[in-house]
Kinemage of the C-alpha trace (Angstrom):
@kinemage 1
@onewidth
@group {chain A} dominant
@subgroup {mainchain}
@vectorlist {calphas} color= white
{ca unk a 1} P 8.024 -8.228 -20.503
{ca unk a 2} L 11.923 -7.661 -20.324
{ca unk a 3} L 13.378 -7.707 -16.732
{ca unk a 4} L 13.613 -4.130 -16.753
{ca unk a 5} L 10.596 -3.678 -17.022
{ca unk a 6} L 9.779 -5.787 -14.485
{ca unk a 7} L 11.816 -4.263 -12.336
{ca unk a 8} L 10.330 -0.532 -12.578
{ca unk a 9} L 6.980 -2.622 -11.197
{ca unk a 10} L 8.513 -4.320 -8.805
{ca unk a 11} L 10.876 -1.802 -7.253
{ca unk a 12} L 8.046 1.333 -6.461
{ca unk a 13} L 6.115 -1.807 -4.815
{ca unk a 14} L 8.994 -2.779 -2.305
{ca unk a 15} L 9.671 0.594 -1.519
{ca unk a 16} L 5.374 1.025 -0.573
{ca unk a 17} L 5.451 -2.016 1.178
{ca unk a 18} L 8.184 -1.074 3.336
{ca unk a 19} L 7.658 1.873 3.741
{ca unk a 20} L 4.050 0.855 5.306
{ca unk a 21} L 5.311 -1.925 6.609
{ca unk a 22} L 8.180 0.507 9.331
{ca unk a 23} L 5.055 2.790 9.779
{ca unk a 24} L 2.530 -0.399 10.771
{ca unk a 25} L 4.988 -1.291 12.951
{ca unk a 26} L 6.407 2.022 14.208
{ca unk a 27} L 2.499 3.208 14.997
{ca unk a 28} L 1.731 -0.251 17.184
{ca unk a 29} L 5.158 -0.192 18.945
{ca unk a 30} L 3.588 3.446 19.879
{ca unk a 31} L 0.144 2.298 20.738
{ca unk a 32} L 1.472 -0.910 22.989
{ca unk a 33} L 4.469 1.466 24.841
{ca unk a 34} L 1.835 4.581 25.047
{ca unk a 35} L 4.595 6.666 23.488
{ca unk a 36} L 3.510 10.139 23.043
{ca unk a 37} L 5.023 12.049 19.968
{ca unk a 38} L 3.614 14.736 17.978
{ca unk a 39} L 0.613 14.181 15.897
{ca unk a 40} L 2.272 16.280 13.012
{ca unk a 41} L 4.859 13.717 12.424
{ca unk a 42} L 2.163 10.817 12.560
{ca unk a 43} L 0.353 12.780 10.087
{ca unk a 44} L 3.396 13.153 7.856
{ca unk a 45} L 4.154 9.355 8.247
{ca unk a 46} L 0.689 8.516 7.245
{ca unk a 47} L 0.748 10.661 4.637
{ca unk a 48} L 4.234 9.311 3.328
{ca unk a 49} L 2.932 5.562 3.157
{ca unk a 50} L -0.327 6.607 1.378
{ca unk a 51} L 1.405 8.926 -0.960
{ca unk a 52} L 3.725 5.310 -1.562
{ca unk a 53} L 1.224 3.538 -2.018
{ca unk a 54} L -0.631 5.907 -4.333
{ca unk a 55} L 2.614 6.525 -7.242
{ca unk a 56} L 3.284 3.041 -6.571
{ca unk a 57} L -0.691 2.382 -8.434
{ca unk a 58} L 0.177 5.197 -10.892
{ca unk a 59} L 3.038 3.368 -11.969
{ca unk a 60} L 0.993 0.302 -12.430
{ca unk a 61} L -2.000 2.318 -14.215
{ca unk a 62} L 0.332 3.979 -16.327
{ca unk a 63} L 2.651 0.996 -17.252
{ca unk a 64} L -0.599 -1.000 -18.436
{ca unk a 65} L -2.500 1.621 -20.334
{ca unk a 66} L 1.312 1.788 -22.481
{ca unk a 67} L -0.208 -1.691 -23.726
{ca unk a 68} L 2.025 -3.750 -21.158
{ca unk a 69} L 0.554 -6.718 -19.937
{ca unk a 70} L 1.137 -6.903 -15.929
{ca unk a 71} L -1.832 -9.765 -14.796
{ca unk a 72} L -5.483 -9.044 -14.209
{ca unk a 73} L -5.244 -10.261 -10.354
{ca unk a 74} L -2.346 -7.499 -9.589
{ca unk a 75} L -4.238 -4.761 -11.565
{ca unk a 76} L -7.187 -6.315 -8.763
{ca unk a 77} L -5.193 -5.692 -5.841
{ca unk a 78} L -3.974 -2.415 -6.884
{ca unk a 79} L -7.429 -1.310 -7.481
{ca unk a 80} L -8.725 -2.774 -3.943
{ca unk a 81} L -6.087 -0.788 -2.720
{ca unk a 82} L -7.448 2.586 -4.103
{ca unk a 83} L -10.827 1.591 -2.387
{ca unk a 84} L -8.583 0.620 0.708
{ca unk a 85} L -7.372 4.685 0.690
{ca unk a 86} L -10.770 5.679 0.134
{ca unk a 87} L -12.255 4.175 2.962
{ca unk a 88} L -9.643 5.232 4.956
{ca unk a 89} L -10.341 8.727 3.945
{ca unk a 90} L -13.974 8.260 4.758
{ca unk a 91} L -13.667 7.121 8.196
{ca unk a 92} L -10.231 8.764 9.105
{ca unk a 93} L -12.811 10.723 11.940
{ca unk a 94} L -13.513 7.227 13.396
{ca unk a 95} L -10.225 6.261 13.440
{ca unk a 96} L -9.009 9.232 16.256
{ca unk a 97} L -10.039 7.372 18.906
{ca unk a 98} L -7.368 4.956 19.082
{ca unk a 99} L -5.134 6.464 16.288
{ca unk a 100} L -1.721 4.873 16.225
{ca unk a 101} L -3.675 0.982 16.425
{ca unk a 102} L -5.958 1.867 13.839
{ca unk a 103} L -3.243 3.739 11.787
{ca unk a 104} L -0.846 0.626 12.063
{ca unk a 105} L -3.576 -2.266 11.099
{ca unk a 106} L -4.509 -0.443 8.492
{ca unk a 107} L -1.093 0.616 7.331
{ca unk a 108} L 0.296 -3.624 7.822
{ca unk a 109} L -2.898 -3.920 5.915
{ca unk a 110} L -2.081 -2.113 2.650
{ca unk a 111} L 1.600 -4.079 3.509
{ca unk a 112} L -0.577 -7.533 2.986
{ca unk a 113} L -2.415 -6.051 -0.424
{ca unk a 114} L 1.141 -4.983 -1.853
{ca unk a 115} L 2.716 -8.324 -1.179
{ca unk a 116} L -0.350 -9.858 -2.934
{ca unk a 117} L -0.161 -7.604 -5.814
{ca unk a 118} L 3.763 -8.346 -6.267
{ca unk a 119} L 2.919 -12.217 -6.206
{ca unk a 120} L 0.302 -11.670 -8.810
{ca unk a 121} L 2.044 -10.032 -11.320
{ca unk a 122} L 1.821 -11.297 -14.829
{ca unk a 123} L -0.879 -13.577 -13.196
{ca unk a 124} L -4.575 -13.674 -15.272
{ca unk a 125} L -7.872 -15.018 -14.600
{ca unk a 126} L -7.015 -18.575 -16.665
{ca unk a 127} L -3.765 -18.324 -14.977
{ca unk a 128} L -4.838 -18.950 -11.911
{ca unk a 129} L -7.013 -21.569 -12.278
């Protein structure tokens, strides 16, 4: 892999990353100062990191069904991450009751599994060991 390549994975992952990253923290800097602000602009923040975090695993998808070889352990966390989004989805009723703490650990969360992914790529099973 040729460092441009590496760089069209890498980049879309730094943006998702910090762009969950300033909403994780935004939400609990909220949640601790009891900040009120409309939920329409959570929502669109939420939805903003998720959408991130979604093209950013497109990318990845895409980029190794081309025949490019990015690691088994990133592909991993980039497909934890899809369940990640799905439970989220599942439970987002749950998570109204305290929104913006919920919201943030899960959004520093997804921060965590990107990191991981980024550190893993080009990484295999017999890599690792």
């Amino acid at each position: 892999m040729n460092t441009m390549e590496f760089y069209f994975l890498q980049l879309p992952s730094y943006i998702s990353l910090g762009i969950c990253g300033l909403v994780g923290i935004l939400f609990l800097y909220i949640h601790i100062k009891k900040i009120i602000i409309d939920i329409k602009i959570s929502n669109i923040l939420i939805l903003l990191s998720l959408s991130s975090i979604i093209v950013q695993v497109l990318i990845v998808v895409l980029f190794q069904s081309m025949g490019n070889e990015i690691g088994s352990f990133s592909m991993f966390y980039n497909v934890i991450n899809l369940f990640i989004l799905t439970f989220l989805y599942i439970y987002r009723n749950e998570m109204k009751l305290n929104y913006y703490l919920y919201w943030s650990f899960a959004l520093l969360f997804l921060m965590g599994m990107e990191i991981r992914a980024l550190q893993t790529l080009k990484l295999g099973l017999l890599d690792a060991i």
